[in-house]
FIKOLZA-1660 file (N, C-alpha, C; in steps of 0.1 Angstrom, whole numbers, plus 5000, padded with zeros to 4 digits):
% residues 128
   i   px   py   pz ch aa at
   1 5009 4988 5000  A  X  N
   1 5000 5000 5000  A  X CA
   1 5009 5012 5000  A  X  C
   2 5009 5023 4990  A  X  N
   2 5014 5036 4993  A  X CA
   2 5005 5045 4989  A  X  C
   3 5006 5055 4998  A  X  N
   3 5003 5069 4998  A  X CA
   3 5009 5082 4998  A  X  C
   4 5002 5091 4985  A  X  N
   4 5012 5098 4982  A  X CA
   4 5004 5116 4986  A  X  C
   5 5007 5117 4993  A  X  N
   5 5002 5132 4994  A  X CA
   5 5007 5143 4992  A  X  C
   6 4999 5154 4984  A  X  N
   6 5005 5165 4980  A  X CA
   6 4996 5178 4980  A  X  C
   7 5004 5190 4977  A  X  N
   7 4989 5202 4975  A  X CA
   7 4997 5212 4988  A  X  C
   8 5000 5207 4998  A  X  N
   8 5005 5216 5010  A  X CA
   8 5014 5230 5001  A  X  C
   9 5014 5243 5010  A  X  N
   9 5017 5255 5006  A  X CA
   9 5014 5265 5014  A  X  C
  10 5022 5276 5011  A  X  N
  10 5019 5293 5021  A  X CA
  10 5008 5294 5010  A  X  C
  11 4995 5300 5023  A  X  N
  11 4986 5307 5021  A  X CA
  11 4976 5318 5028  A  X  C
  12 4975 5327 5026  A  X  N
  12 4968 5338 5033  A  X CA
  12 4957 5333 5041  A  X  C
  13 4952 5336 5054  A  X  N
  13 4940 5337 5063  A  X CA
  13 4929 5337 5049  A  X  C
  14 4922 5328 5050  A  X  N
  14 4908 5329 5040  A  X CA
  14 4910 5319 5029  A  X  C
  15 4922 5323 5025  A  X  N
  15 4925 5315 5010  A  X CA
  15 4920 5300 5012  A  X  C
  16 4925 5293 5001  A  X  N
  16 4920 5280 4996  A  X CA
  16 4934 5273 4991  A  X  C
  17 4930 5258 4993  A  X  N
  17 4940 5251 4987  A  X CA
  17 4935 5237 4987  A  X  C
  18 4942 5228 4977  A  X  N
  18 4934 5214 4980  A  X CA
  18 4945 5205 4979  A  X  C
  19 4944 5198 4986  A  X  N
  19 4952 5187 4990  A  X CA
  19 4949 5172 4979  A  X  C
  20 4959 5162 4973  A  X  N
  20 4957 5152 4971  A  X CA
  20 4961 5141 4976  A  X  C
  21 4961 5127 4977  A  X  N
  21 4965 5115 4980  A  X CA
  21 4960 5108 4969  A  X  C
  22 4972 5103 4963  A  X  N
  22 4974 5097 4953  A  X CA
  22 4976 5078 4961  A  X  C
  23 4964 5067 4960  A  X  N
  23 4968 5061 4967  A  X CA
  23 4969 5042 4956  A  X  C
  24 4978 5038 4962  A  X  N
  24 4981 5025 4953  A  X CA
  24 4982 5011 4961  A  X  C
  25 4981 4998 4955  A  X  N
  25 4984 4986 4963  A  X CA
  25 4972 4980 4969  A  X  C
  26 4962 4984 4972  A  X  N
  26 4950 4978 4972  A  X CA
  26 4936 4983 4967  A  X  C
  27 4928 4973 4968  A  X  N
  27 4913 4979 4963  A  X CA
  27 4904 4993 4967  A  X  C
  28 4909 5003 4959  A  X  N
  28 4903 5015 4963  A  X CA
  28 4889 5020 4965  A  X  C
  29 4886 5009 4957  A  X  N
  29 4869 5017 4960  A  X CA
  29 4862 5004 4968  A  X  C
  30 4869 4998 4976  A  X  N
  30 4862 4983 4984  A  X CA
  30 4851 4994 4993  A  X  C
  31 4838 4987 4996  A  X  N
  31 4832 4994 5002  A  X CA
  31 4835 4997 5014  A  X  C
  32 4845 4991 5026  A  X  N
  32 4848 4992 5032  A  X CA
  32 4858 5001 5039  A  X  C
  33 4866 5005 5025  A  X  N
  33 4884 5009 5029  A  X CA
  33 4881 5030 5031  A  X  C
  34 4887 5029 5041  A  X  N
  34 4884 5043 5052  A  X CA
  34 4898 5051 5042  A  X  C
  35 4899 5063 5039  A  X  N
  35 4903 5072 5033  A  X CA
  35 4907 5085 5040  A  X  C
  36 4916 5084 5049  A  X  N
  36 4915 5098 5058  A  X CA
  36 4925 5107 5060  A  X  C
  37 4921 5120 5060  A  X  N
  37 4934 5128 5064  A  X CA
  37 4934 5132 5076  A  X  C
  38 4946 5133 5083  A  X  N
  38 4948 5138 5092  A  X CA
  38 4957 5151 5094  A  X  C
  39 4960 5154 5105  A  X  N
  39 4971 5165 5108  A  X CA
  39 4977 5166 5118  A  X  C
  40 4992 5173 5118  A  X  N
  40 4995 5176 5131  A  X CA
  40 5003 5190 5132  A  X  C
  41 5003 5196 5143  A  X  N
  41 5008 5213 5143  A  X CA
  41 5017 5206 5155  A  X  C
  42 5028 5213 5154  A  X  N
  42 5044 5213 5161  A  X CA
  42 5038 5214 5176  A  X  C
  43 5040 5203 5179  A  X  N
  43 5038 5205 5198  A  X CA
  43 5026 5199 5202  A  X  C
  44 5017 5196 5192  A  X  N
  44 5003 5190 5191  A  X CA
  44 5003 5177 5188  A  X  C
  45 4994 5166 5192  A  X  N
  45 4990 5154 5186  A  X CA
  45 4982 5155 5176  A  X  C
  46 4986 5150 5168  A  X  N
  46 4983 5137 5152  A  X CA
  46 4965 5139 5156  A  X  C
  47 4954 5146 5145  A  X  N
  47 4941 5148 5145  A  X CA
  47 4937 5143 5136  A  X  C
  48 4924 5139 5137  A  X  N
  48 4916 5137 5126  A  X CA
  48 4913 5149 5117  A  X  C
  49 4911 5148 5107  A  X  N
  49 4905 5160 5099  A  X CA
  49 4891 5155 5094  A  X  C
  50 4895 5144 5081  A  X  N
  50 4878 5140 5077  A  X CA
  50 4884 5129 5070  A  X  C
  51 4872 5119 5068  A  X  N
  51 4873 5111 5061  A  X CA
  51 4863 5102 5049  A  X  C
  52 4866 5099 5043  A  X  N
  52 4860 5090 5035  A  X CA
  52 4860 5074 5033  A  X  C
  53 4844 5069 5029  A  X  N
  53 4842 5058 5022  A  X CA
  53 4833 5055 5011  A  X  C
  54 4829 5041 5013  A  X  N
  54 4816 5040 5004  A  X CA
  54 4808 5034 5011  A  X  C
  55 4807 5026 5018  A  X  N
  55 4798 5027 5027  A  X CA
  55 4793 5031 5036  A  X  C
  56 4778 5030 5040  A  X  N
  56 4776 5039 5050  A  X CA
  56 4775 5053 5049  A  X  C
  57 4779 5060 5061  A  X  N
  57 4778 5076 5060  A  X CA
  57 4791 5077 5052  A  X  C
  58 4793 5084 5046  A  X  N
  58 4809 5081 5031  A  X CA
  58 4818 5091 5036  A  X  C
  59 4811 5099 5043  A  X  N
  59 4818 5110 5047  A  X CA
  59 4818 5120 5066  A  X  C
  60 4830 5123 5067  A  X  N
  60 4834 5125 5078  A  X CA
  60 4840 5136 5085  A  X  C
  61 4837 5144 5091  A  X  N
  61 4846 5159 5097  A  X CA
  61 4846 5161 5109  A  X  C
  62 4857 5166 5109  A  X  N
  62 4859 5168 5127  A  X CA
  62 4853 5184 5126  A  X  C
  63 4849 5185 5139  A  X  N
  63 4843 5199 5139  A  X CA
  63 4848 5211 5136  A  X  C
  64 4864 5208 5137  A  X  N
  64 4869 5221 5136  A  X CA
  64 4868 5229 5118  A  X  C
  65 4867 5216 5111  A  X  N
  65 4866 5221 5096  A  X CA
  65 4856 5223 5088  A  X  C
  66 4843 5221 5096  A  X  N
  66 4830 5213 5089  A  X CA
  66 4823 5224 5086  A  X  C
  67 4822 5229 5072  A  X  N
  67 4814 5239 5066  A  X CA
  67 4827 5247 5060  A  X  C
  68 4843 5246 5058  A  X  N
  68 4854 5248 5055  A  X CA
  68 4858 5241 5043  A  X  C
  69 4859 5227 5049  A  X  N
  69 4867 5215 5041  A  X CA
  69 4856 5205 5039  A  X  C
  70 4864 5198 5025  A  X  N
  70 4856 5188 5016  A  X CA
  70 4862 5181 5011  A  X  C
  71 4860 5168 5014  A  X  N
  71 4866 5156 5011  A  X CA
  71 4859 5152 4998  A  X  C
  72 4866 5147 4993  A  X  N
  72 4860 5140 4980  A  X CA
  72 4869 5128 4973  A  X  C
  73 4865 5119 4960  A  X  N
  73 4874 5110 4962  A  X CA
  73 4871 5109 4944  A  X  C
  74 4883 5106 4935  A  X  N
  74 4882 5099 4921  A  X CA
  74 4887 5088 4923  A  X  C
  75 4880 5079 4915  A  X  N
  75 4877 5062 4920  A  X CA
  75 4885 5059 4904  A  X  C
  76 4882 5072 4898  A  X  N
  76 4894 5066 4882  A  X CA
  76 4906 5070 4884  A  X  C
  77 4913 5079 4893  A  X  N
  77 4924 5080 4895  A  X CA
  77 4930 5079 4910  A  X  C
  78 4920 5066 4916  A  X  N
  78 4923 5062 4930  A  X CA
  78 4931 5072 4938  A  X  C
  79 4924 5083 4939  A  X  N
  79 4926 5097 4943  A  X CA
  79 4917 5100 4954  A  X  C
  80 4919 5112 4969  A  X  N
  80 4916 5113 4970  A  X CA
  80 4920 5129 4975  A  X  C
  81 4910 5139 4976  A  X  N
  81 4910 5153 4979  A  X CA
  81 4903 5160 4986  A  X  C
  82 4910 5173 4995  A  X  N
  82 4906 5177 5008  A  X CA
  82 4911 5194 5002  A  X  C
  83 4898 5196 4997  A  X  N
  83 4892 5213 4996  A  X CA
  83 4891 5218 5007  A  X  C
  84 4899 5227 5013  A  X  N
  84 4904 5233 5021  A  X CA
  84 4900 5250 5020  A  X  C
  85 4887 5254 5023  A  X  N
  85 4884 5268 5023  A  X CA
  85 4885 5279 5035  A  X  C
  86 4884 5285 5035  A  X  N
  86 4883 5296 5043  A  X CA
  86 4896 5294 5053  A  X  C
  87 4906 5290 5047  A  X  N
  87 4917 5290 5060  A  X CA
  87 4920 5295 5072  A  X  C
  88 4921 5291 5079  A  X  N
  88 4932 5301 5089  A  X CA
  88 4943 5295 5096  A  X  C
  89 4949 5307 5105  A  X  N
  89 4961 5305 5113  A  X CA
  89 4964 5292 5121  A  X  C
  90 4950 5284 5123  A  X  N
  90 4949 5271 5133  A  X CA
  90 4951 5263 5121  A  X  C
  91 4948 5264 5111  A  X  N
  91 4950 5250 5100  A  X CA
  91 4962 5249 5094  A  X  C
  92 4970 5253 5101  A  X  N
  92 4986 5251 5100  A  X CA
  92 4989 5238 5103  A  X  C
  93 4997 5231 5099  A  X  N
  93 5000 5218 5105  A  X CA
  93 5006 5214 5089  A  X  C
  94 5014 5202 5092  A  X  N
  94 5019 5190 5087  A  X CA
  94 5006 5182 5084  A  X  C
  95 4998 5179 5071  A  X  N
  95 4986 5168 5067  A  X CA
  95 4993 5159 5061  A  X  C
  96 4984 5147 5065  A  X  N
  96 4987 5135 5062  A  X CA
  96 4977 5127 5058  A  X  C
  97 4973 5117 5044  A  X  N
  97 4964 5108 5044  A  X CA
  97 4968 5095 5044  A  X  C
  98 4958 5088 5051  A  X  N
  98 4958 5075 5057  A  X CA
  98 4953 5065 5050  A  X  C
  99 4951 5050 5052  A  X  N
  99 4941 5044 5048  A  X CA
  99 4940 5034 5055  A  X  C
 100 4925 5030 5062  A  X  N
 100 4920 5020 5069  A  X CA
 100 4913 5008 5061  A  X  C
 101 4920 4995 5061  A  X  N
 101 4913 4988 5049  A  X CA
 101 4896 4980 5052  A  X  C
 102 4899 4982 5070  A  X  N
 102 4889 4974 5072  A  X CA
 102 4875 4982 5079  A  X  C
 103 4866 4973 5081  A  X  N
 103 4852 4980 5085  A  X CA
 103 4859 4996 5103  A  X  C
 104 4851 5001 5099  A  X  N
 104 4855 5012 5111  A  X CA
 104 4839 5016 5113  A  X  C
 105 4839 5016 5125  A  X  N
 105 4825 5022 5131  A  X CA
 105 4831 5034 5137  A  X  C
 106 4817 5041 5135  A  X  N
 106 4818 5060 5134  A  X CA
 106 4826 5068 5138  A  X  C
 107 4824 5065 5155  A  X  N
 107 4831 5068 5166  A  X CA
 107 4852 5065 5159  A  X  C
 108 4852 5057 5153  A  X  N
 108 4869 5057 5153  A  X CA
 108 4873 5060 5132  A  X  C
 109 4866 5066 5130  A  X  N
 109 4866 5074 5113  A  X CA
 109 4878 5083 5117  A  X  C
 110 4879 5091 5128  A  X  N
 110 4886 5102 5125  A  X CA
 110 4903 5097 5135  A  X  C
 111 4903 5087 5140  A  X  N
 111 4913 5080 5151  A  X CA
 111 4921 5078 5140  A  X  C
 112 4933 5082 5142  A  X  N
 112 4947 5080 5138  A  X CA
 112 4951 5064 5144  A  X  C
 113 4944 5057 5153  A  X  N
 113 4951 5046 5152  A  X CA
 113 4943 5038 5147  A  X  C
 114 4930 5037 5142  A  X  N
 114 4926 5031 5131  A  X CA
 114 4928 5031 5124  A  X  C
 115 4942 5036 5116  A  X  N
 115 4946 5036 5102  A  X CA
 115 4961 5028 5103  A  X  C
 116 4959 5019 5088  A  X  N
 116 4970 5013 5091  A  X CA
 116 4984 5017 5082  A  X  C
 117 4979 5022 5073  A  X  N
 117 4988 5027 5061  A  X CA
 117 4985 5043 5059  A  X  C
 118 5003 5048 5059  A  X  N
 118 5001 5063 5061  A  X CA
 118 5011 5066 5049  A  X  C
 119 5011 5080 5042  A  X  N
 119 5016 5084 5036  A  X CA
 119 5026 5102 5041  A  X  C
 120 5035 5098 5032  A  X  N
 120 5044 5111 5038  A  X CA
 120 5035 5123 5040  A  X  C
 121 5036 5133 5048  A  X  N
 121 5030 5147 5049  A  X CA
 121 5030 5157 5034  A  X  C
 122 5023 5164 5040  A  X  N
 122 5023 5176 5029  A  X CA
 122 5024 5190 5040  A  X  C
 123 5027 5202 5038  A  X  N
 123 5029 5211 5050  A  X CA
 123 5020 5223 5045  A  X  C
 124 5009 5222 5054  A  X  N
 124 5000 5237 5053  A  X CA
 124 5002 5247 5059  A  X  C
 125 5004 5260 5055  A  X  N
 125 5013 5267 5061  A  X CA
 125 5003 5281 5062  A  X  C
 126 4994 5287 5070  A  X  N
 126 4985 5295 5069  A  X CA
 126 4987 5309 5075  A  X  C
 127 4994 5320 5064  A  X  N
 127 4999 5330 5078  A  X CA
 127 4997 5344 5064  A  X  C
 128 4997 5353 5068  A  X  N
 128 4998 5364 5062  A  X CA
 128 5011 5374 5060  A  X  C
% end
């Protein structure tokens, strides 16, 4: 399994940017396999951000982003992507996407240790 993440960059309070994970080595559209990004800011623990499937509720956000960011997923270019609006100074961090291959109930969608396969960071850098 690899994951490849990209899209991280300096950007102004407000601006936009989208992230991708380019992901390989197993069945990407199994209805089961969890799709997530996460984050972490220097001095802080490893967060959920949002996540995706196909089963079930498909989609997932931690509160801090929800009405912000948007997950989404191309199933032809076993891709997936995190629209990132209205930035700000808190959405700084080191993101990372994951992938969970097996069933995950709700409660653990956005848990970094339900993911078993991670891909290098990408660095969002949000400052004026």
């Amino acid at each position: 399994v690899q994951l490849q993440a990209s899209g991280g960059g300096l950007v102004q309070p407000g601006g936009s940017l989208r992230l991708s994970c380019a992901a390989s080595g197993f069945a990407f559209d199994d209805a089961n396999a969890n799709i997530g990004w996460f984050r972490q800011a220097p001095g802080k623990e490893r967060e959920g951000v949002s996540s995706i499937r196909r089963r079930g509720v498909s989609t997932v956000y931690a509160d801090s982003v929800k009405g912000r960011f948007t997950i989404s997923r191309d199933n032809a270019k076993n891709t997936v992507y995190l629209q990132m609006d209205n930035l700000k100074p808190d959405d700084t961090a080191t993101y990372y996407c994951a992938a969970g291959l097996n069933y995950l109930i709700l409660s653990r969608r956005l848990d970094p240790m339900a993911y078993d396969y991670w891909g290098q960071g990408t660095l969002v850098t949000v400052s004026s």
